[in-house]
N, C-alpha and C positions, 0 to 999 in steps of 0.2 A: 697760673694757679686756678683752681679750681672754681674757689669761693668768690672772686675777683668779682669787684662790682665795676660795672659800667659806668660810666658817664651820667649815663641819662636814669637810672635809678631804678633799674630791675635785672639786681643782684637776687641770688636764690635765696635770700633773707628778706631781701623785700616781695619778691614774687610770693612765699611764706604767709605774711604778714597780709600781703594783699588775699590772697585765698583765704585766709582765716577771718579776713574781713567782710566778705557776702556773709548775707543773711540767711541764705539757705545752708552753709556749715554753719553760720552761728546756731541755726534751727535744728539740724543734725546734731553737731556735737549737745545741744542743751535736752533731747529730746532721748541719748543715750544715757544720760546724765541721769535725766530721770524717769529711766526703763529703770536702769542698776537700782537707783534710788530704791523705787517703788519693789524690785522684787526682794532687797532686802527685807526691807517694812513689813513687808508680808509673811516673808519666815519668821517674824517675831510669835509669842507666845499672845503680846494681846492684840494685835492685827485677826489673828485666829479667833479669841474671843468676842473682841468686836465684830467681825463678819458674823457669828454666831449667834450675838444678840440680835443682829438688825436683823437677820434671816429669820428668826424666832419673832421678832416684832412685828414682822410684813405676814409671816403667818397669821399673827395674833390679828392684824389690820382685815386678812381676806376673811378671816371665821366670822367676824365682826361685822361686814359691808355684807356678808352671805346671810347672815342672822339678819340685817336691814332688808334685805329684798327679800322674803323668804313672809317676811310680818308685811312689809309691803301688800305683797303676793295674795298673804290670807284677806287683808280688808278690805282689795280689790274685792276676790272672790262675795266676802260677805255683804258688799255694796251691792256689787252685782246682784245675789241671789235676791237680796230686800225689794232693788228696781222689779227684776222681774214677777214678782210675789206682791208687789200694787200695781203692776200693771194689768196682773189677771184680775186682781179684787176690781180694776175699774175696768175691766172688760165684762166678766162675769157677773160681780157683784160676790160680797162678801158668804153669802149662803150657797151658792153655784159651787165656790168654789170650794169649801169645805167638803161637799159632794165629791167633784174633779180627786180632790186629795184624797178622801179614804178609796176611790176609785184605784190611784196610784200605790197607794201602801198596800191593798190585795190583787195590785198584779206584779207587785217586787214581794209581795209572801210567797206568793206561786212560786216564784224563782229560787 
């Protein structure tokens, strides 16, 4: 007969049982398991809306972190311009330099 088990204990129900007992079909079957799982889940109605909030959230996070570097960005800039605006007043001295400036605002009139 077919099914007949041997002696020594590898019968095609225990060969079975031995295969279903590695851990890479237990990792297989448990990983199809929850493929199927997961793609159910996600046909649902609020699987849909939850991806939609978060996706709307991570938008709301980037406009957010872009608005932080952006103000960043300006107080650099307005740091910046003030260094270099006492570094001519102690180069020039503070009357040189009001000269320098109206020197620059009638060559950007010209322009």
């Amino acid at each position: 007969m077919v099914f007949q088990r041997n002696d020594d204990g590898n019968g095609y129900g225990q060969r079975a049982v031995n295969f279903l007992g590695q851990d890479k079909v237990k990792y297989f079957l448990a990983g199809m398991v929850a493929a199927y799982a997961i793609k159910k889940i996600s046909e649902t109605e609020f699987a849909h809306e939850a991806a939609v909030n978060l996706t709307a959230g991570a938008l709301e996070l980037k406009d957010s972190i872009e608005e932080g570097i952006e103000n960043i960005r300006e107080d650099a800039e307005d740091i910046h311009a003030e260094a270099q605006e006492k570094q001519q007043i102690e180069i020039f001295g503070p009357e040189d330099l009001e000269d320098i400036e109206e020197e620059i605002e009638e060559i950007e009139d010209d322009f």
